[in-house]
Backbone as a ProteinNet text record, in pm:
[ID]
protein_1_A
[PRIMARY]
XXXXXXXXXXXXXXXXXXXXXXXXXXXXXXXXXXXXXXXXXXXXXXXXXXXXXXXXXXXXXXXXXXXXXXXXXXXXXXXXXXXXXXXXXXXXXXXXXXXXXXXXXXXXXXXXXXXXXXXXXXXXXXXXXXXXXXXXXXXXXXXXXXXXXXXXXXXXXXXXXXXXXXXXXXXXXXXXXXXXXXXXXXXXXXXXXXXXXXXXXXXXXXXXXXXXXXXXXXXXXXXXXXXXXXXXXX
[TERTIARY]
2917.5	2771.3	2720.1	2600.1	2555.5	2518.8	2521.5	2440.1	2252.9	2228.4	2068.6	2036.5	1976.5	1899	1782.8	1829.6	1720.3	1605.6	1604.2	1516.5	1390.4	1293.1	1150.7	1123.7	1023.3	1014.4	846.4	874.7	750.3	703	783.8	688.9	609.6	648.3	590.1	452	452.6	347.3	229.8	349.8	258.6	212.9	316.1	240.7	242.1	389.2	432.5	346.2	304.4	199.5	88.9	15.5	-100.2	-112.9	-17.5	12.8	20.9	147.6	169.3	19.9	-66.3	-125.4	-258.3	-247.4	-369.6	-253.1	-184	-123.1	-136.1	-112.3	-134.1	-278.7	-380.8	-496.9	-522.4	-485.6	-504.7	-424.7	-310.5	-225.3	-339.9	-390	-488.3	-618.4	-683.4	-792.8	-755.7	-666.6	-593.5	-625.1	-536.2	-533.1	-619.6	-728	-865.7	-957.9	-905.7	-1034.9	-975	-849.5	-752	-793.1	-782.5	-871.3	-983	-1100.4	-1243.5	-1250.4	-1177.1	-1194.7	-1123.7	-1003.1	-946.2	-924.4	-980.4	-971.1	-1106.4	-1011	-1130.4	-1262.1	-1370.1	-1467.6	-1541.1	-1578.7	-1593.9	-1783.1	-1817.1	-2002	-1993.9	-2076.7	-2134.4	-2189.8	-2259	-2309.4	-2429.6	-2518.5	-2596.8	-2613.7	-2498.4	-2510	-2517.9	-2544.1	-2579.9	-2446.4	-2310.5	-2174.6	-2141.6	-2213.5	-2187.6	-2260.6	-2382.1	-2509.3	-2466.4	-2461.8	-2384.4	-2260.9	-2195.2	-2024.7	-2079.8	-2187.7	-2221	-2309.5	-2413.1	-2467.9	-2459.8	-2374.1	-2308.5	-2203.8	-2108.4	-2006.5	-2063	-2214.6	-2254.8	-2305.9	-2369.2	-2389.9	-2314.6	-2210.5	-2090.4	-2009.7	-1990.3	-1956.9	-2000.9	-2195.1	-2218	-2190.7	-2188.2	-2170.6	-2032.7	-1927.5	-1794.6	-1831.4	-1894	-1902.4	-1993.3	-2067.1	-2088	-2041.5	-1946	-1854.8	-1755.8	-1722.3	-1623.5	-1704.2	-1820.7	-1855.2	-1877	-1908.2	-1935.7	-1795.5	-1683.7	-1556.9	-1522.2	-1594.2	-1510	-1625.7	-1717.2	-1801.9	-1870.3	-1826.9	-1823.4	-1770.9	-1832.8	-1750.8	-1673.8	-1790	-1703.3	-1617.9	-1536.1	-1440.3	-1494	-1591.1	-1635.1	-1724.3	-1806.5	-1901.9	-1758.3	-1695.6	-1543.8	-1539.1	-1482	-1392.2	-1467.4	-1637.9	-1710	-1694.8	-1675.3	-1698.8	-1563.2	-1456.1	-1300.8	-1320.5	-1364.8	-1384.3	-1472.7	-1618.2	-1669.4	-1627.6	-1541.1	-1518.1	-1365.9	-1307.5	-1162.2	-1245.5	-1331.5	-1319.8	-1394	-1529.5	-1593.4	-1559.1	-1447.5	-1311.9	-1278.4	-1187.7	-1170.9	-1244.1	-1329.9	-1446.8	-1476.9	-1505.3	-1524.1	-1431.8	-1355.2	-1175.7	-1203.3	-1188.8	-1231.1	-1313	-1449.8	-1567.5	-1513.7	-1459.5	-1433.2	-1314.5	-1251.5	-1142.9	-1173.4	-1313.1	-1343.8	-1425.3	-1505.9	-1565.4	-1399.1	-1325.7	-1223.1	-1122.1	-1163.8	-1086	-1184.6	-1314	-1439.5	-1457.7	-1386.3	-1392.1	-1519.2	-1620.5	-1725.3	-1726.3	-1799.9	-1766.9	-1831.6	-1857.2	-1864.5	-2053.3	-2086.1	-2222.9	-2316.4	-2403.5	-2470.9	-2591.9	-2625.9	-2742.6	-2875.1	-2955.5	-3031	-3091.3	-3224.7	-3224.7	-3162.2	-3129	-3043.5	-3118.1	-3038.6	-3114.6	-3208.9	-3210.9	-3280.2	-3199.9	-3055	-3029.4	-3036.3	-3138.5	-3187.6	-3349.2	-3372.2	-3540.2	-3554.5	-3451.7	-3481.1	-3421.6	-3403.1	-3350.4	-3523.4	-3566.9	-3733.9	-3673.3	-3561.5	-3565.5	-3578.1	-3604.9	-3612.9	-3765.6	-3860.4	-3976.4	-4055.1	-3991.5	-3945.3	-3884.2	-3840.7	-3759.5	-3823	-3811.7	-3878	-3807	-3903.6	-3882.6	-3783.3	-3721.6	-3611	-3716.4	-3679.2	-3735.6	-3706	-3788.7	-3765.1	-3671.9	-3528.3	-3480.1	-3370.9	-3331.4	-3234.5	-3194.9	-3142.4	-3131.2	-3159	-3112.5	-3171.5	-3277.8	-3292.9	-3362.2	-3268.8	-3263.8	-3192	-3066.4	-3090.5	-2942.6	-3023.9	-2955.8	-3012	-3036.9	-3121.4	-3215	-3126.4	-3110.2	-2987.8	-3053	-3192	-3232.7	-3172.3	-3142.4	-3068	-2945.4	-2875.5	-2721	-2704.8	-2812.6	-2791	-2749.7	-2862.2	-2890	-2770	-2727.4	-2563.6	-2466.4	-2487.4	-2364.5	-2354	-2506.8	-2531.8	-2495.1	-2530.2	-2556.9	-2375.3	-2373.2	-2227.2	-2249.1	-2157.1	-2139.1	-2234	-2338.1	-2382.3	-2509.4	-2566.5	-2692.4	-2643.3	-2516.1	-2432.7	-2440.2	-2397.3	-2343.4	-2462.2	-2579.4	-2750.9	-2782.7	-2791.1	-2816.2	-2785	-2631.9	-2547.1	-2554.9	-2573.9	-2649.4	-2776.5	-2845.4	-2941.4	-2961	-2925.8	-2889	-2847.9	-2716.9	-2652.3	-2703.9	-2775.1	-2849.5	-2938.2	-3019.1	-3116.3	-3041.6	-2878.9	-2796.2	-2768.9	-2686	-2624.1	-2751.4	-2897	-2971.7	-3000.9	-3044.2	-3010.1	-2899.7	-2804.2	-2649.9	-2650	-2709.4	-2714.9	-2798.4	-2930.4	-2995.8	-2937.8	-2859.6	-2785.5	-2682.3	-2608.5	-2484.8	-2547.5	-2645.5	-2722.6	-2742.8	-2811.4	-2841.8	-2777.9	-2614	-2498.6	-2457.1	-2503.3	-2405.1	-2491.8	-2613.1	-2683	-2721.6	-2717.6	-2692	-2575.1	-2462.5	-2322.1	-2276.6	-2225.6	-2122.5	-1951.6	-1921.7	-1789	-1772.7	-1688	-1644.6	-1553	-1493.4	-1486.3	-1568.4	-1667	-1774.9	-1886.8	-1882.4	-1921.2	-1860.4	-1766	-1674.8	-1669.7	-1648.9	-1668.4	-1813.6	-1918.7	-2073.7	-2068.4	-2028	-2084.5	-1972.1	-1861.2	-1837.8	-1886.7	-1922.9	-2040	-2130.9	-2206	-2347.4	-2266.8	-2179.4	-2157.3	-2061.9	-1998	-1941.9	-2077.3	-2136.1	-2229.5	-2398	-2424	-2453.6	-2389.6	-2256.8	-2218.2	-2181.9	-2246.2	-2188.4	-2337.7	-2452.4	-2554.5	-2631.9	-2553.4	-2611.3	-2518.9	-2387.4	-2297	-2368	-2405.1	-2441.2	-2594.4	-2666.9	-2795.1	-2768.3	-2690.6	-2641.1	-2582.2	-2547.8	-2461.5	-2609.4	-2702.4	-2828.2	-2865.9	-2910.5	-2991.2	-2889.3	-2712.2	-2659.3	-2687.7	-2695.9	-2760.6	-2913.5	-3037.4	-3171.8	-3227.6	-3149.8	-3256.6	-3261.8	-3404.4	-3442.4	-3419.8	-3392.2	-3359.5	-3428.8	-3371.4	-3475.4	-3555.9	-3707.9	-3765.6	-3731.2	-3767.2	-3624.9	-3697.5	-3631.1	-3680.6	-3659.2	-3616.5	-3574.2	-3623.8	-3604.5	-3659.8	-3544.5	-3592.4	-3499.1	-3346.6	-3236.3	-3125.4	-3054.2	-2966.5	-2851.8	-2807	-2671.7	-2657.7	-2666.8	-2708.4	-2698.4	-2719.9	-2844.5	-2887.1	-2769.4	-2736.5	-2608.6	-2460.5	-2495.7	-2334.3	-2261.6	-2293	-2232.2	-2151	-2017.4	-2023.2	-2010.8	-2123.5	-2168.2	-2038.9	-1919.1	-1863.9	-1781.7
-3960.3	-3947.6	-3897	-3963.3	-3929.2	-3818.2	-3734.6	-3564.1	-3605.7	-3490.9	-3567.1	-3513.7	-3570	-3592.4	-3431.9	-3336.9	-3195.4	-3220.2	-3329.9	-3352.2	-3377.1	-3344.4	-3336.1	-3470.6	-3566.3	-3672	-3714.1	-3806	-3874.4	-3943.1	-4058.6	-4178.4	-4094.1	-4140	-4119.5	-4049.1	-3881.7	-3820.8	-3796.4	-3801.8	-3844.2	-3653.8	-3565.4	-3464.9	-3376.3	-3384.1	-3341.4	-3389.7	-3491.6	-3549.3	-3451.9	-3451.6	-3416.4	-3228.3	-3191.1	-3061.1	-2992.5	-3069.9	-3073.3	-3091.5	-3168.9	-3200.1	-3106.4	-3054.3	-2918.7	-2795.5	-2813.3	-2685.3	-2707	-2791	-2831.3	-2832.8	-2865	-2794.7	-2713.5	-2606.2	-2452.4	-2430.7	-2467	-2401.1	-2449.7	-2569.7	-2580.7	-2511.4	-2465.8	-2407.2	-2281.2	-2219.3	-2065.9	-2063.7	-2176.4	-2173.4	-2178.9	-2230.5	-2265.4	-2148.8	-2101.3	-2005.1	-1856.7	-1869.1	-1777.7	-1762.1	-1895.2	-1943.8	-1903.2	-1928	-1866.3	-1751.8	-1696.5	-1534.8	-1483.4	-1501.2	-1434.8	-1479.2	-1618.8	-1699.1	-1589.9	-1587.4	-1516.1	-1604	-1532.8	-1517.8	-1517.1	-1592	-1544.3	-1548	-1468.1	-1534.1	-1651.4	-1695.6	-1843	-1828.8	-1937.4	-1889.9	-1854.9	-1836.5	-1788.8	-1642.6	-1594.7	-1418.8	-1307.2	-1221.7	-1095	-1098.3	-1119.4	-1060.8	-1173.7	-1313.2	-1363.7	-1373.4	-1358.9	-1299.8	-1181.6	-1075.4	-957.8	-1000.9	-1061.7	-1102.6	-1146.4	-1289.7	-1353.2	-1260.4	-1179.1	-1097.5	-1006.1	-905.9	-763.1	-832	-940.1	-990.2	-1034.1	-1104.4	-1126.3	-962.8	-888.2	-740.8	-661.2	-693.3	-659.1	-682.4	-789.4	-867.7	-820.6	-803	-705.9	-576.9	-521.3	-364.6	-356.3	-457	-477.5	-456	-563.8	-608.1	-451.6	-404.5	-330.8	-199.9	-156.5	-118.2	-119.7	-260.1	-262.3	-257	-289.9	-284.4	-166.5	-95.4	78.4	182.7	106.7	162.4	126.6	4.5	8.1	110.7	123.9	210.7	330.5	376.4	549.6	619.5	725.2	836.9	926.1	978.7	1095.6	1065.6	1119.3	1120.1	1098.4	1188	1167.5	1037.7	1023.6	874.3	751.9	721.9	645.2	668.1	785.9	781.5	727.2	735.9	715.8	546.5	465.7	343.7	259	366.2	273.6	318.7	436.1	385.7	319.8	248	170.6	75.9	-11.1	-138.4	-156.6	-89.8	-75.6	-122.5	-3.8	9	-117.5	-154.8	-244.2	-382	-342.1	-533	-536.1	-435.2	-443.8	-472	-425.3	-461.9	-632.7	-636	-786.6	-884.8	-852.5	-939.5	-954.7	-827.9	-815	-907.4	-890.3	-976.2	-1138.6	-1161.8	-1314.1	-1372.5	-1248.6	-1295.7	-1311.4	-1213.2	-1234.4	-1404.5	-1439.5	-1550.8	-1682.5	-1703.4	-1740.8	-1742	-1639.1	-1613.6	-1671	-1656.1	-1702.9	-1890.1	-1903.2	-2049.7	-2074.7	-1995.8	-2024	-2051.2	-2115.2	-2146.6	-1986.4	-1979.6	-1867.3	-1878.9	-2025.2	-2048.1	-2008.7	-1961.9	-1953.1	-2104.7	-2106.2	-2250.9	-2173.9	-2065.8	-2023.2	-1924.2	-1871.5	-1752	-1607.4	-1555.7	-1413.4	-1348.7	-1230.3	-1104.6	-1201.4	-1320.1	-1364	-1275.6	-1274.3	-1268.5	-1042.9	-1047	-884.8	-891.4	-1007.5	-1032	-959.1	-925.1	-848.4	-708.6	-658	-513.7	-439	-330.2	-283.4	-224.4	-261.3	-226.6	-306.3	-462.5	-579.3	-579.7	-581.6	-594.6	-477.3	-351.3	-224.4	-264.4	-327.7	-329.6	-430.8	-360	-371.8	-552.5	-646.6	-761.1	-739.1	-828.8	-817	-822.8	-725.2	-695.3	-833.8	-937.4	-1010.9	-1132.3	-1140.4	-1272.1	-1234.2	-1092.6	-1043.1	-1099.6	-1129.4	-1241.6	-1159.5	-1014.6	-947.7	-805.9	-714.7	-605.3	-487.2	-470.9	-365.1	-402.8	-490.7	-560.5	-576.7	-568.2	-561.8	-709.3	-708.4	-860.9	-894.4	-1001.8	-1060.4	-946.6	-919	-849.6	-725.4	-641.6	-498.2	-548.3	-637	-622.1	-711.2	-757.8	-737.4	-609.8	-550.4	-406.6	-314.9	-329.3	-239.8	-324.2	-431.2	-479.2	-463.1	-412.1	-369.3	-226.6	-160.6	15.4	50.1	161.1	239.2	391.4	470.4	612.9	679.1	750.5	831.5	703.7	632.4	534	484.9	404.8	311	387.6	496.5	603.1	617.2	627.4	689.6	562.9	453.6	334.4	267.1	299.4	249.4	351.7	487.5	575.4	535	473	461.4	296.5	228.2	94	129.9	173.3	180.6	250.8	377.7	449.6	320.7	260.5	162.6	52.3	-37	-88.9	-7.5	82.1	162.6	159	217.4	218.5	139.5	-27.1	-138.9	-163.3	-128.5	-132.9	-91.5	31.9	117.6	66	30.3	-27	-197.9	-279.8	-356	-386.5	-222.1	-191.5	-156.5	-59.2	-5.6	-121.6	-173.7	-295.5	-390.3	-399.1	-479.4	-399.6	-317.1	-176.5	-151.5	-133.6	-168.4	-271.2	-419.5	-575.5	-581.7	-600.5	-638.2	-630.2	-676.3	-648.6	-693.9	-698.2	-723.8	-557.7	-515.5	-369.7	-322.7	-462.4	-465.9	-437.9	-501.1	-550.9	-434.8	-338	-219.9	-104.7	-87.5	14.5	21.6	-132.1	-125.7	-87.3	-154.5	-86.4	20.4	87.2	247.4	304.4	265.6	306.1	318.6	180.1	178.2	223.6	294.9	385.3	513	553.4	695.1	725.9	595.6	635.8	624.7	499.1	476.6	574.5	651.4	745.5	893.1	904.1	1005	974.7	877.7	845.1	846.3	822.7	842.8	998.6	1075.2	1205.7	1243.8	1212.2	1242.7	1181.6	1034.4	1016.6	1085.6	1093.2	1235.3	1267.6	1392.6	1520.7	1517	1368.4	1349.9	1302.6	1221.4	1194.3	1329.3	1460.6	1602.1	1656.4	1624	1677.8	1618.7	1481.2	1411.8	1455.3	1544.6	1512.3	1400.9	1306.4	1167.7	1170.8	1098.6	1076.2	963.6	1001.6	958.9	816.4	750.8	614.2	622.6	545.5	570.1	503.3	533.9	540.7	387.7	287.7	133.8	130.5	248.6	200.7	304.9	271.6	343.5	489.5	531.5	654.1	590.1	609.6	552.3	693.3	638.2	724.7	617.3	595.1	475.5	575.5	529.4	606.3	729.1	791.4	922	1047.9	1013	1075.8	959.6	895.6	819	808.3	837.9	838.1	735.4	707.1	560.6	523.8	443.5	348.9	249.6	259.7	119.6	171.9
5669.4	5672.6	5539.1	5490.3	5358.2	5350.2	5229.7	5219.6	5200.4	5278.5	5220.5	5115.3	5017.9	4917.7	4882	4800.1	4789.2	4720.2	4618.8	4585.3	4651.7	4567.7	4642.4	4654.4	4745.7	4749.6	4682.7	4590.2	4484.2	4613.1	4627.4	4691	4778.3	4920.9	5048.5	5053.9	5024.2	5019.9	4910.6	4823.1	4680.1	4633.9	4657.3	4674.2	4544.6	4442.8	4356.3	4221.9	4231.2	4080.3	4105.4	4202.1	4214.7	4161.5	4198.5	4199.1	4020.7	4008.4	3844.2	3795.5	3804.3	3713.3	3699.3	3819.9	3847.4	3797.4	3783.9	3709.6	3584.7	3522.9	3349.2	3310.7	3423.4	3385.4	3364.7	3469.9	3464.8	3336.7	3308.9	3170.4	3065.6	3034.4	2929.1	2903.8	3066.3	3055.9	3047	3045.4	3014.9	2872	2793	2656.3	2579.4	2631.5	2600.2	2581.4	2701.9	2710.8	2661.3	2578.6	2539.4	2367	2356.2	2239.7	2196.9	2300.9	2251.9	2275.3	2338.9	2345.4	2231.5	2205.5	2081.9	1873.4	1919.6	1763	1686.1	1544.2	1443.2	1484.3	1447.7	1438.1	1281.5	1225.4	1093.5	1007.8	964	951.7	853	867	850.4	703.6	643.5	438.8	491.3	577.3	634.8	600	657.2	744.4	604.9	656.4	562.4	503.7	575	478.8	373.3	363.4	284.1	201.8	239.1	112.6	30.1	89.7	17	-38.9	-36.9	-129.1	-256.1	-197.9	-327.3	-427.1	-377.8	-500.1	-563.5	-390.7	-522.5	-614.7	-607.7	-688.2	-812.2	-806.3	-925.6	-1010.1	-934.8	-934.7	-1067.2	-970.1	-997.1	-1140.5	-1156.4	-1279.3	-1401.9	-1371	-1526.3	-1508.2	-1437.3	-1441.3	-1540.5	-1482.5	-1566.6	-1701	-1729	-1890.8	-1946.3	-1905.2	-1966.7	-1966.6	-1898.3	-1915.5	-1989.9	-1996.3	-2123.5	-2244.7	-2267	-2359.3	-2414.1	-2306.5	-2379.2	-2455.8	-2327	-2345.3	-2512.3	-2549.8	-2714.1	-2796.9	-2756.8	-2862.1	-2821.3	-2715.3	-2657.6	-2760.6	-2776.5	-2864.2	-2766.4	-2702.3	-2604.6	-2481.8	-2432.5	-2328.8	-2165.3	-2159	-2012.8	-2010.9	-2105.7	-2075.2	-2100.3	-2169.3	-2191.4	-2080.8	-1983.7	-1853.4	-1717.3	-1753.5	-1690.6	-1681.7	-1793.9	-1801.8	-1749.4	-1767.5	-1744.6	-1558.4	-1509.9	-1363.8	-1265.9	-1360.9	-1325.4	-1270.8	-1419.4	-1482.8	-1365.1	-1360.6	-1272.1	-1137.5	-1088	-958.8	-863.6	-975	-929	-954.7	-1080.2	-1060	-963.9	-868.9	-769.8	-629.4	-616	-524.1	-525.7	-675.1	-676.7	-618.2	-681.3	-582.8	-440.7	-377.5	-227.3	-152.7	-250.3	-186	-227	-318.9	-356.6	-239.2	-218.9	-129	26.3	49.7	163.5	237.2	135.3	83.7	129.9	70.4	59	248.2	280.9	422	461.1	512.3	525.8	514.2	429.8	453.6	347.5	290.9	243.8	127.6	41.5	-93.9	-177.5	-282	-358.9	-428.4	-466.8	-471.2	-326.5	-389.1	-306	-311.3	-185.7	-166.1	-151.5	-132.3	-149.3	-248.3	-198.8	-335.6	-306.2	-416.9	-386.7	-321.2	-289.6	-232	-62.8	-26.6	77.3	235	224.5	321.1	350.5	267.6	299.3	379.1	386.5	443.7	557.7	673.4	793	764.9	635.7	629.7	550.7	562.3	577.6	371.6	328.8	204.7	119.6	159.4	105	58.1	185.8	73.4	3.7	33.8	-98.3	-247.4	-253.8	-401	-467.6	-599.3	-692.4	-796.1	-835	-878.4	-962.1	-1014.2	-1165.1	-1256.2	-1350.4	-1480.2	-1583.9	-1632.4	-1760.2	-1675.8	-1725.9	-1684.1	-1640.3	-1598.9	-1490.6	-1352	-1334.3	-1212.1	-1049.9	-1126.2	-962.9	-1011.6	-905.6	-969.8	-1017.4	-1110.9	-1131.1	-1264.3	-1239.7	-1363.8	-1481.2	-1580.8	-1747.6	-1750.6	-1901.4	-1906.8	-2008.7	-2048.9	-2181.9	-2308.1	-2337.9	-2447.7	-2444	-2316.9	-2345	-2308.2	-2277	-2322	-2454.7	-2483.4	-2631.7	-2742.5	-2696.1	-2707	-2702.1	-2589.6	-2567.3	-2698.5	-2692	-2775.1	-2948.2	-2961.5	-3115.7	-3089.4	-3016.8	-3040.5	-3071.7	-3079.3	-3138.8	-3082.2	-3094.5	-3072	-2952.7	-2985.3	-2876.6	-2858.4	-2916.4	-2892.4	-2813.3	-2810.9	-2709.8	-2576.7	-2604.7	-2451.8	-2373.3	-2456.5	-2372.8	-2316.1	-2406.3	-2325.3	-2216.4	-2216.8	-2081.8	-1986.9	-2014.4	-1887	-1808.9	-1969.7	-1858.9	-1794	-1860.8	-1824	-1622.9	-1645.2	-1551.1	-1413.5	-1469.3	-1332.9	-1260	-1337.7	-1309.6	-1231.1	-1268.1	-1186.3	-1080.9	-1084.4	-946.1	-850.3	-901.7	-760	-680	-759.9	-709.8	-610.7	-666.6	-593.6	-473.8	-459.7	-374.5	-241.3	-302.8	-190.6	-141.1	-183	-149.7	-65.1	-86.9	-21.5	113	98.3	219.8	318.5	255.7	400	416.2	345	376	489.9	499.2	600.5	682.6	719.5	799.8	909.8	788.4	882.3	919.9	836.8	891.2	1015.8	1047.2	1190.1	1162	1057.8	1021.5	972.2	1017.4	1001.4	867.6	801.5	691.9	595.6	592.1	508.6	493.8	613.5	696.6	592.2	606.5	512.6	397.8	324	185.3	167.7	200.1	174	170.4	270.7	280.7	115.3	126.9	29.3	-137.1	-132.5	-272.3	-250.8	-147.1	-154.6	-164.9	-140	-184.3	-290.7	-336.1	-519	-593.8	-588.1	-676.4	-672.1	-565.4	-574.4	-646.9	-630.6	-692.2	-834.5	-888.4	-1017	-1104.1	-1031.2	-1032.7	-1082.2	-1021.7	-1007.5	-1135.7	-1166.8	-1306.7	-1383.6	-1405.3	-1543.3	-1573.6	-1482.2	-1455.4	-1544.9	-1532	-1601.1	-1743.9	-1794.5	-1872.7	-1992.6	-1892.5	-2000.5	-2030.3	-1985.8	-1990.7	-2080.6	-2074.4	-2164.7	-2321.7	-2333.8	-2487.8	-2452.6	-2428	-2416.2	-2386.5	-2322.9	-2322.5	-2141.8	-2108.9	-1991.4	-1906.8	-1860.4	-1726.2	-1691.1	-1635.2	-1653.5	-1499.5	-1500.8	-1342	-1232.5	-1124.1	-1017.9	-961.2	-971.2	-882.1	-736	-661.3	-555.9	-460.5	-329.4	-281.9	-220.4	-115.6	-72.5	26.7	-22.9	75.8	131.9	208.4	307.5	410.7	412.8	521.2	623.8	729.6	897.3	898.4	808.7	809.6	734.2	634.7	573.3	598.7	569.1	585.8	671.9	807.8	930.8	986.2	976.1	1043.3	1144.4	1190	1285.4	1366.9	1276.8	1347	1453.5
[MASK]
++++++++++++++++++++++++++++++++++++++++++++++++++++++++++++++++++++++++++++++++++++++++++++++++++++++++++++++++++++++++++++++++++++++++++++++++++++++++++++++++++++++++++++++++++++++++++++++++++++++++++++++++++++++++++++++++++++++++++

């Protein structure tokens, strides 16, 4: 007598296709929905974190140069030391933001006008126009980095103090409402961080103009503090 057969039976009932194939659904709609819940997330050339990459990076870029530029014709030690941790710190920053751009998928041009993606932060229509043919407010016009690139010794040093206070506050209110809009907690951290170096670098080169007698340049910006003293929000 034959053994019977353990296998499940296809023909007759037809019961084993039907089954499988509602299980391979469920395995796809698992994966699916495994997918939209956990795949990065990244902002769009739209969003505040890619507006902020593209302009503090351009921002950014001169603060460099004039930095180096001061570094060859500084006399004294602290305005020099002042300029090699600009030029360092805000190369670095720049990288960051270019690299974030890059993870981002986004290209590095921007398609609109700068500073636009600050229109819903209340410090946007506060700040003050670019001076001459400065591309933002607060950045030197080609005529004073002309200017830096003739001067020498202590003329060089007063100029780029005050050059620079006039950048950093800009900076400052930039970073602010990168850190304010953002919702990338990255993008969150580094901001707050450039409002409180570039504030404290602010209040040094202060002290460093009152130490040569020269004044202080007038303030373009308005009053900052991310989150009421720097608090972080994330």
């Amino acid at each position: 007598m034959a053994e019977p057969d353990p296998r499940p039976a296809i023909g007759g009932s037809g019961r084993l296709l039907p089954l499988s194939l509602t299980a391979l659904a469920a395995l796809l709609a698992g994966v699916l929905l495994g997918w939209l819940v956990f795949a990065p997330h990244h902002p769009d050339g739209d969003s505040p974190e890619a507006g902020f990459a593209r302009d503090m990076s351009e921002h950014h870029a001169q603060a460099v140069e004039m930095s180096l530029l001061t570094l060859q014709r500084a006399d004294s030690r602290d305005v020099a030391a002042l300029a090699y941790d600009i030029a360092t710190s805000q190369q670095n920053q720049l990288g960051q933001m270019e690299a974030w751009l890059r993870v981002w998928d986004l290209p590095t041009a921007r398609s609109g006008a700068r500073m636009e993606w600050m229109a819903e932060h209340e410090a946007h229509a506060a700040h003050a126009e670019p001076e001459g043919d400065a591309p933002m407010p607060g950045m030197a016009t080609s005529e004073e980095m002309q200017q830096l690139r003739e001067a020498d010794g202590r003329e060089a040093e007063i100029l780029f103090l005050q050059l620079m206070i006039t950048h950093h506050e800009s900076g400052v209110t930039m970073a602010q409402a990168a850190y304010d809009l953002s919702a990338e907690a990255e993008v969150s951290r580094i901001a707050l961080a450039m409002v409180r170096a570039q504030e404290s670098e602010i209040a040094a080169m202060t002290a460093m103009l009152e130490e040569r007698g020269a004044e202080r340049p007038e303030s373009i910006t308005t009053e900052s503090g991310a989150d009421g003293g720097h608090g972080d929000h994330r």
